[in-house]
C-alpha positions in Angstrom: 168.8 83.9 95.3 170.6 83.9 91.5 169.9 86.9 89.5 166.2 87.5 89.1 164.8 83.9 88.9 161.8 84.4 91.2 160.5 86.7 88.4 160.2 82.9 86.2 157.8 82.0 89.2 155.9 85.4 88.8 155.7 85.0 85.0 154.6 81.3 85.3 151.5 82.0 87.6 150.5 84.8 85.7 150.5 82.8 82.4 148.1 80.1 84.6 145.8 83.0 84.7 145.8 82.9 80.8 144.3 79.3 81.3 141.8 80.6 84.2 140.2 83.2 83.4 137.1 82.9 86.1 140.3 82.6 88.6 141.5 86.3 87.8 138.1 87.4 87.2 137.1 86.4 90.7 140.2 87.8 92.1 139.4 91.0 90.6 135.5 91.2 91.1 135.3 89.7 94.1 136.8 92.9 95.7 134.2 95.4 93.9 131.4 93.6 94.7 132.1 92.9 98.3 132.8 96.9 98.6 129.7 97.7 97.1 127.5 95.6 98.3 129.0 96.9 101.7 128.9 100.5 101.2 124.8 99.9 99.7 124.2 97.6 102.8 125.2 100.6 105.4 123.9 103.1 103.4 120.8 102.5 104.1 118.1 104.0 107.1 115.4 101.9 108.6 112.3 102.2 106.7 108.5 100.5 106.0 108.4 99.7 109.9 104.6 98.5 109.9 103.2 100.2 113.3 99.4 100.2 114.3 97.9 103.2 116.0 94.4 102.6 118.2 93.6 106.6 118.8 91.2 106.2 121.5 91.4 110.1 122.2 88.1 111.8 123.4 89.9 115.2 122.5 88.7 119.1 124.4 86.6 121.4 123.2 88.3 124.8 123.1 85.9 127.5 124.5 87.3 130.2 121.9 87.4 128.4 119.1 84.5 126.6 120.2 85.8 123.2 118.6 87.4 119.7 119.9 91.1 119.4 119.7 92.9 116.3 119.5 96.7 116.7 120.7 97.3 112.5 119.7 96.4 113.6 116.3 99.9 116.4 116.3 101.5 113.7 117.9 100.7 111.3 115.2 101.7 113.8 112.2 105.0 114.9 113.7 105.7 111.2 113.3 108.5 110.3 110.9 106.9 108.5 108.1 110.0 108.0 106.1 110.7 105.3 108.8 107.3 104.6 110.0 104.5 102.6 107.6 101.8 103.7 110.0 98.1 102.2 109.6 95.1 102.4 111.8 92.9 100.2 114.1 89.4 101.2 115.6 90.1 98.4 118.9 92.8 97.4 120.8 92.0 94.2 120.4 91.9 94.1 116.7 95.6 95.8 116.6 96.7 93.7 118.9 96.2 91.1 116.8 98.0 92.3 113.8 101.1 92.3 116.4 100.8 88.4 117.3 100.9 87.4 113.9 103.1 89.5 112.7 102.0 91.9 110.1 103.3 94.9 112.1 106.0 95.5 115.0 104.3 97.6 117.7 100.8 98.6 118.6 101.0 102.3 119.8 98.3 103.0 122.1 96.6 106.9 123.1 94.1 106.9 125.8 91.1 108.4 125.6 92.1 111.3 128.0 94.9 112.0 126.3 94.0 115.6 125.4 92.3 116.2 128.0 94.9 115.4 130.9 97.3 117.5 128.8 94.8 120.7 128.9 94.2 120.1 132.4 97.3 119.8 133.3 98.4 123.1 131.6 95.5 124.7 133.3 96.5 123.6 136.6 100.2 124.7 136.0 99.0 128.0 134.8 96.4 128.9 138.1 99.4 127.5 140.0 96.9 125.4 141.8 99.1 122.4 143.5 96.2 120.7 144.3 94.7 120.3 141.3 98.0 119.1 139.9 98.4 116.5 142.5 94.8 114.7 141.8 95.7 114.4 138.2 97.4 111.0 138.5 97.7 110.4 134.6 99.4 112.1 132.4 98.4 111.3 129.4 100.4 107.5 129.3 100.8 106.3 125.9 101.5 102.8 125.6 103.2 100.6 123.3 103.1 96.8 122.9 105.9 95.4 120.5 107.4 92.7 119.0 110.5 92.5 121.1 111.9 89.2 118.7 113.3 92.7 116.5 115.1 94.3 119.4 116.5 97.3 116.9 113.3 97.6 115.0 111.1 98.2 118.3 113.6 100.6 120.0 113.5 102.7 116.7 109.7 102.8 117.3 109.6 103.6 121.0 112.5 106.4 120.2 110.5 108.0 117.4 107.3 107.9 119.3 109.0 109.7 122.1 110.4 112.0 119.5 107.2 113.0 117.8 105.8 113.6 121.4 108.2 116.1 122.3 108.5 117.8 119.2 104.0 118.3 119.4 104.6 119.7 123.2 107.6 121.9 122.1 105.4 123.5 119.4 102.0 123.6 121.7 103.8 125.6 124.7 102.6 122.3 126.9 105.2 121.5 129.5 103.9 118.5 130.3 105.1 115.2 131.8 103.5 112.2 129.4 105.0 108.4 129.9 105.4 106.0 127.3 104.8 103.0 128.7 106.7 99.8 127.2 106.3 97.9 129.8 104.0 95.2 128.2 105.4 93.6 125.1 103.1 91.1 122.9 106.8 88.7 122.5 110.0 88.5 123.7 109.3 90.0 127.4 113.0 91.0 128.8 114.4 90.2 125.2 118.2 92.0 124.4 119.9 92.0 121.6 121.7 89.0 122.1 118.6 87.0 121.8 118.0 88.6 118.5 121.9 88.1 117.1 122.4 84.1 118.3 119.5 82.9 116.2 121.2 84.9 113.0 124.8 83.6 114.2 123.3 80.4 113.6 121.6 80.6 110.9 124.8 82.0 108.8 127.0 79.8 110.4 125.0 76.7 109.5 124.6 77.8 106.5 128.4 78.8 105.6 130.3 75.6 107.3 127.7 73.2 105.2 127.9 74.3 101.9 131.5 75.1 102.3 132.4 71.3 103.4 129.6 69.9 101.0 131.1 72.2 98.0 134.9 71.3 98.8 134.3 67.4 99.6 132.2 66.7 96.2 134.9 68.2 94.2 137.7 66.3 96.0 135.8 63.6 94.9 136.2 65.0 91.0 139.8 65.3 91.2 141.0 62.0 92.7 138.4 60.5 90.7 136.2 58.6 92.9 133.4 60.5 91.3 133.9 59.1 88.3 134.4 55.7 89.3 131.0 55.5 91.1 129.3 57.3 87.9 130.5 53.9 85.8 128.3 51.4 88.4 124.8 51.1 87.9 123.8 53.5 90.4 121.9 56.9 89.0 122.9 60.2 89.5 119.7 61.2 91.6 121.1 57.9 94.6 124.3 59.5 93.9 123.2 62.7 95.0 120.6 61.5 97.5 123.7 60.1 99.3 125.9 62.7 99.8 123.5 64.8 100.2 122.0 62.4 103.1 126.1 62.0 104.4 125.7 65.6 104.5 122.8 66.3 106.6 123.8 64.4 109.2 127.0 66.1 109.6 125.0 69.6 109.7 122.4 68.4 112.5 125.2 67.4 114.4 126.1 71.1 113.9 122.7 72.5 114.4 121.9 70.4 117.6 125.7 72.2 119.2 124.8 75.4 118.1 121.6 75.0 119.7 123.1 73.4 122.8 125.8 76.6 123.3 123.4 79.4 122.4 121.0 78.2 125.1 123.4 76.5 127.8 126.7 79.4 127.1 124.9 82.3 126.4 121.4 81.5 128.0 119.4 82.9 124.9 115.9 82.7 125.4 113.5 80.1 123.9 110.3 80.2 124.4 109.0 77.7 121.5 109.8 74.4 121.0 113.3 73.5 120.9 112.5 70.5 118.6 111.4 72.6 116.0 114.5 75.1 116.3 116.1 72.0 115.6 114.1 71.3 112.5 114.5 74.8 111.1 118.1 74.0 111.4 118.3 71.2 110.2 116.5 71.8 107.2 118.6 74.8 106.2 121.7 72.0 106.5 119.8 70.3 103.6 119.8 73.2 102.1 123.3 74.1 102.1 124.4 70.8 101.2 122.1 70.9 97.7 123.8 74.2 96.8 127.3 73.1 97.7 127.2 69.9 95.6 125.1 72.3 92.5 128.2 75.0 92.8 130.8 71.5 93.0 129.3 71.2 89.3 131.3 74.9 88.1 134.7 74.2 89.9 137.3 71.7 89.1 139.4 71.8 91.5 139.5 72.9 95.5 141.3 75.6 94.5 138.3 77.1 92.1 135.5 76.1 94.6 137.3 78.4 97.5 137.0 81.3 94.8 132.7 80.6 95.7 133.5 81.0 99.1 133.1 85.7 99.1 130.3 84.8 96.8 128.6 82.8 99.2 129.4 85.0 102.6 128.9 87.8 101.5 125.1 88.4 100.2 124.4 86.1 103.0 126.0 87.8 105.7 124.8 91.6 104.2 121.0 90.5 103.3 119.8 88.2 105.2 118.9 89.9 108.3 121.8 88.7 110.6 122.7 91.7 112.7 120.3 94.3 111.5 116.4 94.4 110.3 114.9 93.9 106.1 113.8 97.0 106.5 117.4 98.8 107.4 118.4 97.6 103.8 117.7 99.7 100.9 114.1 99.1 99.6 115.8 98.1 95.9 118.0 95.7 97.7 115.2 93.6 99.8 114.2 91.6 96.6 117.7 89.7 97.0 117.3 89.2 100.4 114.3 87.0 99.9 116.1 84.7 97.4 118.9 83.7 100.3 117.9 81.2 102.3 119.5 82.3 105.2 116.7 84.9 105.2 113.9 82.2 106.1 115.9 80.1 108.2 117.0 83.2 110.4 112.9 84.8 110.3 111.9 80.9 111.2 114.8 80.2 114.1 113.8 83.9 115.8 110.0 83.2 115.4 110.3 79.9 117.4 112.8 80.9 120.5 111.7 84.7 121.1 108.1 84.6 119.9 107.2 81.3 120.8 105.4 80.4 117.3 104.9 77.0 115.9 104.4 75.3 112.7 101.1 76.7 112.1 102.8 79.9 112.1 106.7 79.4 110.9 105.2 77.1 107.7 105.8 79.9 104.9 109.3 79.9 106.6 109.4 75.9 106.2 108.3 75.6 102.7 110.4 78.2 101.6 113.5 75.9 102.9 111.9 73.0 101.2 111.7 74.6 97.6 115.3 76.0 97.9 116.3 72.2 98.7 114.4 70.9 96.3 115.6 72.8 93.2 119.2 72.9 94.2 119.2 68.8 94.6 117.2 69.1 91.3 119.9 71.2 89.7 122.7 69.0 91.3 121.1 66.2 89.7 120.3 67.7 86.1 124.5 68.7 86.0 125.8 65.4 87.2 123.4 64.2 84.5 125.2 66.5 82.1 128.6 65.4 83.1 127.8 62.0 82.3 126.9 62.1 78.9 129.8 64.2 78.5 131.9 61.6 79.9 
């Protein structure tokens, strides 16, 4: 090493930059935006979890005050509303609906002796009569039927619902034993986390590899010119498009049907619904991500430039879209993105089908919203390769 000669290099890339500004830009946004969009992302508590209450309490009339008392109803107010959006439901039947088709996560259930098994209870305790302590069987069992396809989001419910419990007893005197019984979920009976992770780890990684390859491949093609060379034939820029975008697919149900094949045969994930249709979902995301690689191809030109996509790709997507944690843990300003990343749909669609067991009648809002994204990014790919034509 002569003299200070490997400053020429360090002068030489730096006066590159001069002639790619969106390079240095990147490099030095890149790093503020993934740090904030971080630090916002885990900021955030879980809130707006829809929950259905059936209050079948009968209540107890209080000789000295000579009116009913509902204990359920103390339970119900020392419940954390910041987290809980709670609404109401005169039958079990109706509430359980809203649970199989998914307008809110749990159904939380009080019995109609609910009060009065606590009172009698206390009574009993109070006399010290044993016998009348044995021969009350139920104490007071509040049940809950979730939607176990959201692992974290029911857990939060059961753990508040226990909280708020023991928080009305501790400020009523009443030592009393009550069960919350979980026993009975509407989906995803004996569902863990993992089963709530693979379909996510699927979704993002279909979702990443294909636009990645899609995006990189179609600007090779710029550079070495092959591009161009088909652009002079006859053939329009929507076949052009159509094609890759076709080569494409193929390549990312290939992907979809191994990721499908190792979540269910390596890690035994459950799948209740049809495994065809898992398959679809997939597969139509890979459509997805191929349109969007081959619209971004359009602002790099070079390999080098189209990696420089690659934080602005992951990032939201792995942050927003519901991957490893809920919508409703991400801030309540934020959730507006996550619905215009179409990992968000795919992911919602994918967990629907193996843990819930839904079909198409169910998972179509899911479906079309895959089929617009495609649509308008193939459009867009389309409308630029246009562009570059008449340029050319």
């Amino acid at each position: 090493m002569k003299g200070l000669r490997f400053l020429m290099v360090t002068k030489k890339i730096f006066w590159n930059f001069r002639h790619d500004k969106r390079s240095l830009a990147l490099m030095l946004l890149a790093p503020i935006l993934s740090m904030m969009v971080f630090g916002i992302a885990f900021s955030g508590d879980m809130e707006d979890v829809k929950v259905v209450i059936v209050n079948l309490d009968q209540g107890h009339q209080a000789p000295v005050f000579n009116q009913s008392v509902k204990i359920s109803q103390s339970v119900i107010s020392n419940m954390d509303r910041d987290v809980l959006d709670i609404s109401y439901s005169s039958s079990i039947e109706d509430g359980l609906k809203g649970v199989e088709d998914g307008t809110y996560y749990s159904l939380i259930i009080f019995p109609e002796n609910f009060t009065m098994n606590i009172m009698a209870y206390k009574s009993a305790m109070a006399s010290e009569n044993v016998t009348a302590i044995m021969g009350i069987n139920e104490h007071s069992t509040v049940s809950i039927r979730s939607d176990q396809a959201e692992v974290s989001v029911v857990s939060e419910v059961n753990r508040l619902v226990m909280q708020a419990i023991a928080e009305t007893m501790e400020q009523g005197g009443f030592d009393v034993p009550i069960d919350v019984d979980v026993s009975d979920p509407v989906y995803g009976d004996g569902a863990t986390f993992i089963d709530m992770f693979i379909p996510g780890i699927m979704g993002f990684t279909i979702f990443l590899l294909t636009t990645t390859l899609s995006l990189i491949t179609f600007v090779g093609e710029r550079t070495q010119g092959t591009l161009y060379r088909l652009m002079a034939t006859p053939i329009t820029e929507g076949e052009i498009i159509l094609g890759y975008a076709l080569a494409f697919s193929i390549l990312g149900m290939a992907q979809v049907a191994l990721l499908i094949a190792i979540a269910v045969l390596v890690f035994d994930v459950m799948v209740v619904g049809n495994l065809l249709l898992t398959f679809l979902i997939g597969s139509m995301l890979g459509m997805v991500s191929v349109s969007l690689g081959i619209l971004l191809s359009s602002l790099a030109r070079r390999e080098s430039q189209a990696i420089q996509f690659y934080p602005l790709i992951v990032m939201p997507t792995f942050l927003l879209a519901g991957i490893f944690w809920p919508l409703e843990s991400i801030p309540a300003y934020l959730r507006p993105l996550s619905y215009g990343i179409p990992v968000t749909y795919a992911i919602k669609g994918l967990r629907s089908v193996m843990v819930r067991g839904w079909g198409v009648a169910e998972i179509w809002p899911q479906l079309l919203a895959l089929t617009l994204f495609a649509t308008a990014f193939l459009l867009g790919a389309v409308l630029t390769l246009k562009m570059e034509r008449r340029r050319a």
